[in-house]
PDB file of N, CA, C and O in Angstrom:
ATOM      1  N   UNK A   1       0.848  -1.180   0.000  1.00  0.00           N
ATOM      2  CA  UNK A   1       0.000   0.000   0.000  1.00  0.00           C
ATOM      3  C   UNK A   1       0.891   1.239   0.000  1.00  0.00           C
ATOM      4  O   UNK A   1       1.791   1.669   0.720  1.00  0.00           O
ATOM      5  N   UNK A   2       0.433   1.525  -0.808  1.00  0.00           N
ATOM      6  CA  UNK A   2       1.524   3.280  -1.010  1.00  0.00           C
ATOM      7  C   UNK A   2       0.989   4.250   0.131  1.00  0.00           C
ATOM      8  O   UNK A   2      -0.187   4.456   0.432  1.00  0.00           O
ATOM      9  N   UNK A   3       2.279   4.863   0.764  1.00  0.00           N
ATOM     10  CA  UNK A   3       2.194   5.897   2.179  1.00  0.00           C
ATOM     11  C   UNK A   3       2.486   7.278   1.253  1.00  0.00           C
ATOM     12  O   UNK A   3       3.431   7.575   0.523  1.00  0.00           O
ATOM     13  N   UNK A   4       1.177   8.025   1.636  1.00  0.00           N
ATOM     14  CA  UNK A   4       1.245   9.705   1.348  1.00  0.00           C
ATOM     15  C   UNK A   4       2.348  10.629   2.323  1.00  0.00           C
ATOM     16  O   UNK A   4       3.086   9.981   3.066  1.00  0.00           O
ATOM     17  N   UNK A   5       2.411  11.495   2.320  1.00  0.00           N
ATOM     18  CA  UNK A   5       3.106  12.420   2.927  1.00  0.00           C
ATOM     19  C   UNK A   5       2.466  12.780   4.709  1.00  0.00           C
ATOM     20  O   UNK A   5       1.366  13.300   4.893  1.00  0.00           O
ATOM     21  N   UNK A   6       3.241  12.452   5.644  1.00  0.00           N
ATOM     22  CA  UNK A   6       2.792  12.485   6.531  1.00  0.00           C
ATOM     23  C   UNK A   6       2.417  11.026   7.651  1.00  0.00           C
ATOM     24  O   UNK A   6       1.878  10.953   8.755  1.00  0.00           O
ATOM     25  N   UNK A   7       3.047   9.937   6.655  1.00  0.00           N
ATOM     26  CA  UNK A   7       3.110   8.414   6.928  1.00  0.00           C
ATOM     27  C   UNK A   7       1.859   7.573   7.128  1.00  0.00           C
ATOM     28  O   UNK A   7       1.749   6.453   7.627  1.00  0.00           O
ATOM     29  N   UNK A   8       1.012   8.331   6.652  1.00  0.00           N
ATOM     30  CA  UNK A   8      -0.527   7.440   6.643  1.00  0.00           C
ATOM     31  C   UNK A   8      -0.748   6.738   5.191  1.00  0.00           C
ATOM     32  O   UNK A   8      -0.585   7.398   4.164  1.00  0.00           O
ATOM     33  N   UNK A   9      -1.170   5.208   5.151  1.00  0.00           N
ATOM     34  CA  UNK A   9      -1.802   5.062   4.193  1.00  0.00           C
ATOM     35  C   UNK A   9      -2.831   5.402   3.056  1.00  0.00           C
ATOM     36  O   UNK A   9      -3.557   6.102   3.762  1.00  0.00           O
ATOM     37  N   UNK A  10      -3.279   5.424   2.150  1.00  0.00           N
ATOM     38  CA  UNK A  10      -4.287   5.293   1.285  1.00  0.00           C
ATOM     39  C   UNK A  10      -5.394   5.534   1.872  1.00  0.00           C
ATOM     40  O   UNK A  10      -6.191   6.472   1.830  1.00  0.00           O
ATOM     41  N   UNK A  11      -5.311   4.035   2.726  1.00  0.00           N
ATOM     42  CA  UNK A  11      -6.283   4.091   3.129  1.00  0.00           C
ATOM     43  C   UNK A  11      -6.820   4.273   4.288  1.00  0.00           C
ATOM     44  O   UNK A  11      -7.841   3.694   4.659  1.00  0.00           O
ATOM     45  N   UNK A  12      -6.008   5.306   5.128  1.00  0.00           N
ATOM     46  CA  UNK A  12      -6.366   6.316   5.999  1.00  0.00           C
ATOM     47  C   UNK A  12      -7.135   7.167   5.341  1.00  0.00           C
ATOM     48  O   UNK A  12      -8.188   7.468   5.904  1.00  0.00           O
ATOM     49  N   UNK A  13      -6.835   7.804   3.955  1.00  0.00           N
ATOM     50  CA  UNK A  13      -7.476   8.951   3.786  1.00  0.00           C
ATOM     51  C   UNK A  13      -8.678   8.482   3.524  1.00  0.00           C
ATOM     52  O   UNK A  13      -9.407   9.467   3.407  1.00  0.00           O
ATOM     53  N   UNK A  14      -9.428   7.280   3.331  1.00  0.00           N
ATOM     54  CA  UNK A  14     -10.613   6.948   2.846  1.00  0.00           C
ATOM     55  C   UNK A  14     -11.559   7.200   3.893  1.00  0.00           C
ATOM     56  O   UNK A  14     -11.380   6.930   5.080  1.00  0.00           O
ATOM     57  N   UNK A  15     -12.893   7.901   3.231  1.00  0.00           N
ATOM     58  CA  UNK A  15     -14.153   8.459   3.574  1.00  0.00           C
ATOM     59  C   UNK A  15     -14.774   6.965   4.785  1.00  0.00           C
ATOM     60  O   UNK A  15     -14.950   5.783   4.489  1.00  0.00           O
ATOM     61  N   UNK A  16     -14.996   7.782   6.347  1.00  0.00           N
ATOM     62  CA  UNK A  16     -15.384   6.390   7.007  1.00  0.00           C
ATOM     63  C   UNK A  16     -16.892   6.308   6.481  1.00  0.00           C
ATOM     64  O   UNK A  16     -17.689   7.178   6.129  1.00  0.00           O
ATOM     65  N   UNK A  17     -16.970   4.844   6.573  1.00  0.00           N
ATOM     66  CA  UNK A  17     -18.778   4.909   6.198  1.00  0.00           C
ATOM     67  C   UNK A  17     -19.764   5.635   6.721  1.00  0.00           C
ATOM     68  O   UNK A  17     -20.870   5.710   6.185  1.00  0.00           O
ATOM     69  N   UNK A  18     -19.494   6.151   7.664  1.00  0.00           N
ATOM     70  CA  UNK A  18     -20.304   7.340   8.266  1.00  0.00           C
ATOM     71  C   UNK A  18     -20.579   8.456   7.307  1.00  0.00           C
ATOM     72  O   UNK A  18     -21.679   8.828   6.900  1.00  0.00           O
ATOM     73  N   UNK A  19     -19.316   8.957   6.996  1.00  0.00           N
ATOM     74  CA  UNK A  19     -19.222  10.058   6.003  1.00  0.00           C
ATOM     75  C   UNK A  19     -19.415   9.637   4.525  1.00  0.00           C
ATOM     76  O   UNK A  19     -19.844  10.582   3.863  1.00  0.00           O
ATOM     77  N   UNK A  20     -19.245   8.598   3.868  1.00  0.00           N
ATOM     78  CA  UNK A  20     -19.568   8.343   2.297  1.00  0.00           C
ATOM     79  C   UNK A  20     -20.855   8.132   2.955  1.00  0.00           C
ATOM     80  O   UNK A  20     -21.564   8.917   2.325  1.00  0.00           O
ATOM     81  N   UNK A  21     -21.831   7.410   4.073  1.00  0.00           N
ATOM     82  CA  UNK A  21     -23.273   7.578   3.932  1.00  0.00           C
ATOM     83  C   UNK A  21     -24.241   8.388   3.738  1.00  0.00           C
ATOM     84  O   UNK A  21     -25.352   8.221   3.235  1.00  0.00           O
ATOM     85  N   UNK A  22     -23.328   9.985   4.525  1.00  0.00           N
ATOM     86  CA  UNK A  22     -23.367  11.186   4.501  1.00  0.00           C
ATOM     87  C   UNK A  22     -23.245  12.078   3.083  1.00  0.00           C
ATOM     88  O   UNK A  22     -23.903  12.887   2.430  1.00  0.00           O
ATOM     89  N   UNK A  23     -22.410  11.625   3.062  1.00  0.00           N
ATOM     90  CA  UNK A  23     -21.962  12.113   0.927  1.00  0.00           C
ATOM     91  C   UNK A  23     -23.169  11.683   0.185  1.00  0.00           C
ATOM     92  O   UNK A  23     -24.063  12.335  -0.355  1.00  0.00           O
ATOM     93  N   UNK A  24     -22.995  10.637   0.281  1.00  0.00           N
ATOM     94  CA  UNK A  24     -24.098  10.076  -0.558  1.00  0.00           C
ATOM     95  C   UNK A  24     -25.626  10.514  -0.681  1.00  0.00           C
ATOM     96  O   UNK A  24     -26.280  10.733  -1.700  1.00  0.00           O
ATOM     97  N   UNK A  25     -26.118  10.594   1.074  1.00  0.00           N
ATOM     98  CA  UNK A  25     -27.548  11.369   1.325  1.00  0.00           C
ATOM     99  C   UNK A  25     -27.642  12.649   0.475  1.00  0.00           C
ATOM    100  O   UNK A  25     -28.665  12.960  -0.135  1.00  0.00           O
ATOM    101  N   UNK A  26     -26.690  13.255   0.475  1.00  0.00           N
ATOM    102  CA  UNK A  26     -26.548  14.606  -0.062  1.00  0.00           C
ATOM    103  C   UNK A  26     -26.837  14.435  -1.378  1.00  0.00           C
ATOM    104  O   UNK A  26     -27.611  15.132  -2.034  1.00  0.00           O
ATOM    105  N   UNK A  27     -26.181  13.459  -1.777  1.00  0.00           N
ATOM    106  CA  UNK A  27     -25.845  13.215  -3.445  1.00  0.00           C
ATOM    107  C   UNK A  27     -27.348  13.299  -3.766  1.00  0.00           C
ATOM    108  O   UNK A  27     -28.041  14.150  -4.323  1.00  0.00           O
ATOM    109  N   UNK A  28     -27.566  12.246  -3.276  1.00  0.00           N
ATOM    110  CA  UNK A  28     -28.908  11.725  -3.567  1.00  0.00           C
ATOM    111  C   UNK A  28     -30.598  12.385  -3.468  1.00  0.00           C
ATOM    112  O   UNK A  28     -31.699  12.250  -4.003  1.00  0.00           O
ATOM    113  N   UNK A  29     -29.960  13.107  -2.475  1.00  0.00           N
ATOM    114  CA  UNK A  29     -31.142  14.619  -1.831  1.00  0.00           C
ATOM    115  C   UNK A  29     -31.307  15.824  -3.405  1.00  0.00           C
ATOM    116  O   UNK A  29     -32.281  16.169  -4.074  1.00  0.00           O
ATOM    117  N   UNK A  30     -30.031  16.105  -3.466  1.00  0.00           N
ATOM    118  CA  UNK A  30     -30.045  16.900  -4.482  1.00  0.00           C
ATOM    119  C   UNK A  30     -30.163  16.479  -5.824  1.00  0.00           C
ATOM    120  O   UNK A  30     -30.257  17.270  -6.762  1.00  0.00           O
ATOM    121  N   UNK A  31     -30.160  15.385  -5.924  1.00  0.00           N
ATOM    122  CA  UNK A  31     -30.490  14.582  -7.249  1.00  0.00           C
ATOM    123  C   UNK A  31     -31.834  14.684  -7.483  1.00  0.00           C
ATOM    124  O   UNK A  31     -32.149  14.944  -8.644  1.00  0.00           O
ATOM    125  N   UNK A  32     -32.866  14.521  -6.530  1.00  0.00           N
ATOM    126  CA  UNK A  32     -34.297  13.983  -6.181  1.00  0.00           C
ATOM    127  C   UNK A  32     -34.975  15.649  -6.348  1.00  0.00           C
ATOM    128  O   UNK A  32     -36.043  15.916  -6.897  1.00  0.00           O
ATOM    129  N   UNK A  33     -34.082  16.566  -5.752  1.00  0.00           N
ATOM    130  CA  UNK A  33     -34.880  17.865  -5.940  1.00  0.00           C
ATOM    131  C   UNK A  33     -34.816  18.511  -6.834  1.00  0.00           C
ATOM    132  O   UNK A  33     -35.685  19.310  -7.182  1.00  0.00           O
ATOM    133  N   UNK A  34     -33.213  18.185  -7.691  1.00  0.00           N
ATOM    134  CA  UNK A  34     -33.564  18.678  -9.123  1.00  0.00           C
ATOM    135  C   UNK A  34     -34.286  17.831  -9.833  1.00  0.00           C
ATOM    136  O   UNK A  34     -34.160  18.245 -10.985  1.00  0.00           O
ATOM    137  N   UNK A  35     -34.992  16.862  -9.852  1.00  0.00           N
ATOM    138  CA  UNK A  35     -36.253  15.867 -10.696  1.00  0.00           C
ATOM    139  C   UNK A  35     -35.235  14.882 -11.679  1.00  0.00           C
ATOM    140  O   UNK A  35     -35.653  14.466 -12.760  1.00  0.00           O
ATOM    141  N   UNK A  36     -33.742  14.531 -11.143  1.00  0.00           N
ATOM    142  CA  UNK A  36     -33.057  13.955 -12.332  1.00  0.00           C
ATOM    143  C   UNK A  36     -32.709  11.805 -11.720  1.00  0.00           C
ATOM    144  O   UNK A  36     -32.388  11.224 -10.683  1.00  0.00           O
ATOM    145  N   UNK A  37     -32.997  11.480 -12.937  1.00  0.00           N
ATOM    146  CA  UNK A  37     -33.330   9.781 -12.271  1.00  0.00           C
ATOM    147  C   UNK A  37     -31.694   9.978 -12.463  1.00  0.00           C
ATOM    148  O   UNK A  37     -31.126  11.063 -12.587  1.00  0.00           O
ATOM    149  N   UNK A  38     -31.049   8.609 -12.458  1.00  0.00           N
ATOM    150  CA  UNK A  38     -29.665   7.957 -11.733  1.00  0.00           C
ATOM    151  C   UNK A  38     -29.064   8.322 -13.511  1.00  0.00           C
ATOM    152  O   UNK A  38     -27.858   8.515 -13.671  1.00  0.00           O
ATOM    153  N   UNK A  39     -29.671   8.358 -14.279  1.00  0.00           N
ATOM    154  CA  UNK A  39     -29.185   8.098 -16.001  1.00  0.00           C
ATOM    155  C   UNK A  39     -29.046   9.311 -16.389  1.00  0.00           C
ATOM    156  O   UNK A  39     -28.105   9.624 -17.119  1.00  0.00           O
ATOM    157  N   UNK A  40     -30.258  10.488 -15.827  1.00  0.00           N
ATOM    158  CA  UNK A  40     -29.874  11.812 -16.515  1.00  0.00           C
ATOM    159  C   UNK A  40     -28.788  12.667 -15.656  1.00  0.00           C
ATOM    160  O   UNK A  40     -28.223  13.674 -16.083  1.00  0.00           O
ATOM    161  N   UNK A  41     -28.584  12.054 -14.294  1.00  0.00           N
ATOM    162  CA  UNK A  41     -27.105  12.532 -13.802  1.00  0.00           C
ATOM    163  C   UNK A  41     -26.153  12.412 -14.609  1.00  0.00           C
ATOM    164  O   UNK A  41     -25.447  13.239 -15.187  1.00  0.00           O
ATOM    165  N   UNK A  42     -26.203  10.881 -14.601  1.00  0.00           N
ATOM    166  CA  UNK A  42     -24.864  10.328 -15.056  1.00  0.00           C
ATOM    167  C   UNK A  42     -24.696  10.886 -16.674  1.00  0.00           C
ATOM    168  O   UNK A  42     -23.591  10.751 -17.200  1.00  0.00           O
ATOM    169  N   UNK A  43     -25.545  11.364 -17.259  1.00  0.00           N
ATOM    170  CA  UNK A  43     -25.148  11.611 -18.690  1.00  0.00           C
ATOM    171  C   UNK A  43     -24.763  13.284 -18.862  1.00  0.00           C
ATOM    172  O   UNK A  43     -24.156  13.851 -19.771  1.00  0.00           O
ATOM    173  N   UNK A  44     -25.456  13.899 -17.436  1.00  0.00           N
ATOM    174  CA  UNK A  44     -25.111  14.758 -17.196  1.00  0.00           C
ATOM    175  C   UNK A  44     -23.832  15.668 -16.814  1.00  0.00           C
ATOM    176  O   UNK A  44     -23.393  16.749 -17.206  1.00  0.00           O
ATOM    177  N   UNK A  45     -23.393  14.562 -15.717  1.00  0.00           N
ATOM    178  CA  UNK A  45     -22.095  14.592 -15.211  1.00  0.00           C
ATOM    179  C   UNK A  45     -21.025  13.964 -16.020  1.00  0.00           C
ATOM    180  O   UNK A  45     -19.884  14.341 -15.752  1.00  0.00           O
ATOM    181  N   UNK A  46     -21.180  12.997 -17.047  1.00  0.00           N
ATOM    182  CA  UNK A  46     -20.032  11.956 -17.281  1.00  0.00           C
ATOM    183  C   UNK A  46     -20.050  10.777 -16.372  1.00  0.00           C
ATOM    184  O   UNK A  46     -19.986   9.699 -16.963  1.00  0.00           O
ATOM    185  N   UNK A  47     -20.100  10.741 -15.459  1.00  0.00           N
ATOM    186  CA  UNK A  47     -20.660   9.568 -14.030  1.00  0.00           C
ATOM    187  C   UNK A  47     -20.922   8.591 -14.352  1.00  0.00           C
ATOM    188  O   UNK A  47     -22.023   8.860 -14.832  1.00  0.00           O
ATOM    189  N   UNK A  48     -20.767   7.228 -14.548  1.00  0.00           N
ATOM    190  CA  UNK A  48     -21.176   6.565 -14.682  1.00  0.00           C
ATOM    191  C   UNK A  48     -22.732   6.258 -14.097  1.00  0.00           C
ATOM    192  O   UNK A  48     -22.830   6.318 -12.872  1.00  0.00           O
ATOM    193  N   UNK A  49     -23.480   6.061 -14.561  1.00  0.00           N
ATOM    194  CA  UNK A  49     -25.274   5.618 -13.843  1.00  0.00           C
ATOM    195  C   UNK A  49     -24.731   4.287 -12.493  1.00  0.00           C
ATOM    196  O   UNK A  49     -25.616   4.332 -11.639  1.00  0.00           O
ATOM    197  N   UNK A  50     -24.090   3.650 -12.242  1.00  0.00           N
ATOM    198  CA  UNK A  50     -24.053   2.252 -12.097  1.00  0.00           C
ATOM    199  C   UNK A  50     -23.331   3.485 -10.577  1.00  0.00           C
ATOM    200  O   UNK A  50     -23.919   3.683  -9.514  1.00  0.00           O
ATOM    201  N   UNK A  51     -22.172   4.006 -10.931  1.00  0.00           N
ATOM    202  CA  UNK A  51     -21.199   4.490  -9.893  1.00  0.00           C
ATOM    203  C   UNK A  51     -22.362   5.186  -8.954  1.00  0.00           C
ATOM    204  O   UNK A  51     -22.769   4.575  -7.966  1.00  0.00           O
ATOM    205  N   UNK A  52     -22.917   6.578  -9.322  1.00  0.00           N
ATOM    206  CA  UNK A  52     -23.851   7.426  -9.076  1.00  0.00           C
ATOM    207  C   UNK A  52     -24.680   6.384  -7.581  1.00  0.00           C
ATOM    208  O   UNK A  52     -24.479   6.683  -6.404  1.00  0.00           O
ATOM    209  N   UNK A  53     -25.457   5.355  -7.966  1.00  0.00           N
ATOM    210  CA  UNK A  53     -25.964   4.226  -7.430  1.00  0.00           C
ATOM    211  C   UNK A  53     -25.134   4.156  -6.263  1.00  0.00           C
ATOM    212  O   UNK A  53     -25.646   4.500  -5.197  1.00  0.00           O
ATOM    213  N   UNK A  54     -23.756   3.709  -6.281  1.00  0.00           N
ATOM    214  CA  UNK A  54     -22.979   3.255  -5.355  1.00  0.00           C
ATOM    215  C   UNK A  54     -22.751   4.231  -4.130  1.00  0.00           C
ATOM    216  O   UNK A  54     -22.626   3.941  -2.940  1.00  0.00           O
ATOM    217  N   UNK A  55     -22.725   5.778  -4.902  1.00  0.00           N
ATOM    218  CA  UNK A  55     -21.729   6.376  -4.000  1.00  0.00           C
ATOM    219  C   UNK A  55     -23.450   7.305  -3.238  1.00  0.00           C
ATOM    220  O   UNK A  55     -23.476   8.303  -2.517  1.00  0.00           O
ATOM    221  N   UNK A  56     -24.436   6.627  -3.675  1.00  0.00           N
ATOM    222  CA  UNK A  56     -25.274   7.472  -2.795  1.00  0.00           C
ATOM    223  C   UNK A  56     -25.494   6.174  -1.709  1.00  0.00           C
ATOM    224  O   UNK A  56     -26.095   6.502  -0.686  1.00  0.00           O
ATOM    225  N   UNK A  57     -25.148   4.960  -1.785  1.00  0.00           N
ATOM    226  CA  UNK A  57     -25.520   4.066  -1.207  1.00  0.00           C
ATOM    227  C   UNK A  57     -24.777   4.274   0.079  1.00  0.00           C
ATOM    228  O   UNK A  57     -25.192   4.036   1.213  1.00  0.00           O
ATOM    229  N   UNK A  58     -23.257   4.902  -0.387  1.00  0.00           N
ATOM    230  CA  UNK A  58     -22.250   4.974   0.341  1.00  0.00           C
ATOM    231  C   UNK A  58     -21.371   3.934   0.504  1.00  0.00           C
ATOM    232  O   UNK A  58     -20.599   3.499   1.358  1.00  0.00           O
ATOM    233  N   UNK A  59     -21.794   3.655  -0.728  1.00  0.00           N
ATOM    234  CA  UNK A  59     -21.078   2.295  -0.716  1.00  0.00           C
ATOM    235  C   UNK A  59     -19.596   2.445  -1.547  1.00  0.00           C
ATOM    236  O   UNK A  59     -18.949   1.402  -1.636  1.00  0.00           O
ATOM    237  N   UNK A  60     -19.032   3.641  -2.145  1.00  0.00           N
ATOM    238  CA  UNK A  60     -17.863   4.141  -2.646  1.00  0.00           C
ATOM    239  C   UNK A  60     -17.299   5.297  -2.712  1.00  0.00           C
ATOM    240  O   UNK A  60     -17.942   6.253  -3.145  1.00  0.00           O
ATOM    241  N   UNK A  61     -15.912   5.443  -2.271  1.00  0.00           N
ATOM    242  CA  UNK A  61     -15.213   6.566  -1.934  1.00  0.00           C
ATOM    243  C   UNK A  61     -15.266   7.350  -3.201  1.00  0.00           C
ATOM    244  O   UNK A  61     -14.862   6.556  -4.050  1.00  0.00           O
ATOM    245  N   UNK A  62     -15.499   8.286  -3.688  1.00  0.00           N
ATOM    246  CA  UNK A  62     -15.632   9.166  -5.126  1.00  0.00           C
ATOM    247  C   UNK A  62     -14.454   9.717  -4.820  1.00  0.00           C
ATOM    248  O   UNK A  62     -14.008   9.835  -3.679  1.00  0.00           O
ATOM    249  N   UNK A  63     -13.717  10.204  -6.240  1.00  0.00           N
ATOM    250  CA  UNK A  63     -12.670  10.825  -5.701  1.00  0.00           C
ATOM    251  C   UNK A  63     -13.065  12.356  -6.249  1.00  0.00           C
ATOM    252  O   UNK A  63     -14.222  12.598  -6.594  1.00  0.00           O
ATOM    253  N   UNK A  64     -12.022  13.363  -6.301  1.00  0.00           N
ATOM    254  CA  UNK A  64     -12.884  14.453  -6.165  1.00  0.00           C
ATOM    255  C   UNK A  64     -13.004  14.697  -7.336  1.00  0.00           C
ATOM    256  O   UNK A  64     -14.145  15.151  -7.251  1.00  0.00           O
ATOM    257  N   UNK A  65     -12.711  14.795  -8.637  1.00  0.00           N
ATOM    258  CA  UNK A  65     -12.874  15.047  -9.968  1.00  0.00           C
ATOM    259  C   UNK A  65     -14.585  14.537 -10.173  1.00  0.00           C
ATOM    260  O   UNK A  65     -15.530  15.162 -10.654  1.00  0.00           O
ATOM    261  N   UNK A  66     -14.516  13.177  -9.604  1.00  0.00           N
ATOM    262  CA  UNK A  66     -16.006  12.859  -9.722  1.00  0.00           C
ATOM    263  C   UNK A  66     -17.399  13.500  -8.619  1.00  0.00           C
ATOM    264  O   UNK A  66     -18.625  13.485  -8.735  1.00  0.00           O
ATOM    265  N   UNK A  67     -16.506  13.994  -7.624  1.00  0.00           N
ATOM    266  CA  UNK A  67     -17.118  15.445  -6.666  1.00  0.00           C
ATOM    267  C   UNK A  67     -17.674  16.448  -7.151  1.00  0.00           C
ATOM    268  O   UNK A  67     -18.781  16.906  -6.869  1.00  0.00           O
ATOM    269  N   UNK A  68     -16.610  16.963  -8.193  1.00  0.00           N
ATOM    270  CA  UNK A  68     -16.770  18.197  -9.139  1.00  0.00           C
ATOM    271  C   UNK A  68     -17.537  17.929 -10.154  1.00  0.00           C
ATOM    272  O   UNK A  68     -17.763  18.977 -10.760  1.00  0.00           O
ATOM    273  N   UNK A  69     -18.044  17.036 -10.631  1.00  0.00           N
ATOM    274  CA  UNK A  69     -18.583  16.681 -11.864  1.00  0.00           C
ATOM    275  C   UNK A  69     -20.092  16.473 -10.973  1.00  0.00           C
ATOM    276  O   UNK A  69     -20.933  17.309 -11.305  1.00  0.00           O
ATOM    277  N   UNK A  70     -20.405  15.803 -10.243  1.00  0.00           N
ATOM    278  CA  UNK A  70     -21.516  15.723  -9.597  1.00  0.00           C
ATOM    279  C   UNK A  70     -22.230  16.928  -9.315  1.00  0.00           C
ATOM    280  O   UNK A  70     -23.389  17.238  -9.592  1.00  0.00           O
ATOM    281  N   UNK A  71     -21.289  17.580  -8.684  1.00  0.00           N
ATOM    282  CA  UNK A  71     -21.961  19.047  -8.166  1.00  0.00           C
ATOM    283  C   UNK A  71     -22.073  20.095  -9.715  1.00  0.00           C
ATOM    284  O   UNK A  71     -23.126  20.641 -10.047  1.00  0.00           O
ATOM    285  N   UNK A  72     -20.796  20.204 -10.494  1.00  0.00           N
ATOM    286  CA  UNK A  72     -21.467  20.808 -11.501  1.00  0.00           C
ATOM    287  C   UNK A  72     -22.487  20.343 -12.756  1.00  0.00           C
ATOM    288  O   UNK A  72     -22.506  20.840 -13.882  1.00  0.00           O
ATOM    289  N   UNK A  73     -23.255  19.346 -12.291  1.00  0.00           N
ATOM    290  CA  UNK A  73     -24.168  18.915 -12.935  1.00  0.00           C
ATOM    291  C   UNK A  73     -25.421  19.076 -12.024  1.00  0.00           C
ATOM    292  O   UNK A  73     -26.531  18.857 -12.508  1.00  0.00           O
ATOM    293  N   UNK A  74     -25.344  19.289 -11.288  1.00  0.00           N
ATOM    294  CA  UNK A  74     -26.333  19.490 -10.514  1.00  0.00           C
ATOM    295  C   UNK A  74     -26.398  20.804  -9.917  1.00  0.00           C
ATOM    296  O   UNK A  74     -27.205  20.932  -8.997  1.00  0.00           O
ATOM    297  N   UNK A  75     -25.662  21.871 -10.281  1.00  0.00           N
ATOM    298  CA  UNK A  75     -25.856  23.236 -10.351  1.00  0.00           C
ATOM    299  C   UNK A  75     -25.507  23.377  -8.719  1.00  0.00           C
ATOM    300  O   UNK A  75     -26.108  24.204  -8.033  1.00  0.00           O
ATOM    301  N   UNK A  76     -24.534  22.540  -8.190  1.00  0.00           N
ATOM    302  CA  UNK A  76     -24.275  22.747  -6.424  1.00  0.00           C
ATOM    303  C   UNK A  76     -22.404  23.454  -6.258  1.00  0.00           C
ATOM    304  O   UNK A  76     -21.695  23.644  -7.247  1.00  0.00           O
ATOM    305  N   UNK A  77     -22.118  23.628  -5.346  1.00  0.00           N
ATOM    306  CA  UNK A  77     -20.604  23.789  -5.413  1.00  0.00           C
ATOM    307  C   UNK A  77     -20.071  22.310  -4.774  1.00  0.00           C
ATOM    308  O   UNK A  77     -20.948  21.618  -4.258  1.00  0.00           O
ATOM    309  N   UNK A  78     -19.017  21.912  -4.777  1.00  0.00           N
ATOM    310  CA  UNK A  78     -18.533  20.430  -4.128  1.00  0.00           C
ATOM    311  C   UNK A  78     -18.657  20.564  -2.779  1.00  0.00           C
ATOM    312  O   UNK A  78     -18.917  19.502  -2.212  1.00  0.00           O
ATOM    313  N   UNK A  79     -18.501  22.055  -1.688  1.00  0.00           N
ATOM    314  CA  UNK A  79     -18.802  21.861  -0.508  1.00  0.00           C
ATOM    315  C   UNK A  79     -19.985  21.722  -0.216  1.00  0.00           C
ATOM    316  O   UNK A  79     -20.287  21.493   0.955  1.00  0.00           O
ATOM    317  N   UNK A  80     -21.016  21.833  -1.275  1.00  0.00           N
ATOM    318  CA  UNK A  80     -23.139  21.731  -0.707  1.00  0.00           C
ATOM    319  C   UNK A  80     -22.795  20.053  -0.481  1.00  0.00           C
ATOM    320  O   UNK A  80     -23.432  19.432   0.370  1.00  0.00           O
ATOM    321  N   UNK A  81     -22.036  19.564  -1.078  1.00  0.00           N
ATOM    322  CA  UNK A  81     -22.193  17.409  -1.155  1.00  0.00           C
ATOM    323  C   UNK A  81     -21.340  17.078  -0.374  1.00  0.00           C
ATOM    324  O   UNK A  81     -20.984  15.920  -0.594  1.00  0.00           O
ATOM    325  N   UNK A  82     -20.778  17.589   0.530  1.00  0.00           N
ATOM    326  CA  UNK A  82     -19.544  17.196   1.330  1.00  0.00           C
ATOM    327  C   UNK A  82     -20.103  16.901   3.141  1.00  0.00           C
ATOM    328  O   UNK A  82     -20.823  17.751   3.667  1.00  0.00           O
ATOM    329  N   UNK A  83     -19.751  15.875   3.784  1.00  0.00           N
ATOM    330  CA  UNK A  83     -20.532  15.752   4.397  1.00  0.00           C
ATOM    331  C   UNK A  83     -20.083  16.732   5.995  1.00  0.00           C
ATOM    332  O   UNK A  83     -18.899  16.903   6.284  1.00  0.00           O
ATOM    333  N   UNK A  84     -21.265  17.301   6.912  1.00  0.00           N
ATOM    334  CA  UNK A  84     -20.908  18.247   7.747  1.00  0.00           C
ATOM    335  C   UNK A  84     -19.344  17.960   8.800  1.00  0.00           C
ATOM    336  O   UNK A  84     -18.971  18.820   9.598  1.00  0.00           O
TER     337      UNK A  84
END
């Protein structure tokens, strides 16, 4: 496992399931209020439809390019989807 700067793993930096459950609610909140199903995100964003699914489940760490693509498809900034 490759060590970042500061001697923590990878996968230290990974989102605890608390927080990707959190990400995800968000994701998924703001998905539902702009009226867009899992397909017109994803074609929206570039996103895969299948990923979109996952990471509202919280079931996957997004990295942030796919942060930025979420939120500017959904007319949010990346801190409105970030969890408190």
């Amino acid at each position: 496992m490759a060590v970042v700067p500061g001697g923590k793993t990878a996968q230290h930096l990974a989102l605890s399931e608390e927080r990707r459950k959190a990400l995800g609610g968000k994701v998924k909140t703001a998905r539902e209020n702009a009226g867009l199903t899992h397909e017109s995100l994803a074609h929206a964003s570039g996103v895969y439809f299948k990923h979109i699914q996952r990471i509202e489940r919280g079931d996957s760490n997004p990295t942030l390019a796919t942060g930025y693509a979420l939120a500017d498809a959904l007319g949010l900034r990346l801190q409105d989807l970030l969890p408190d």
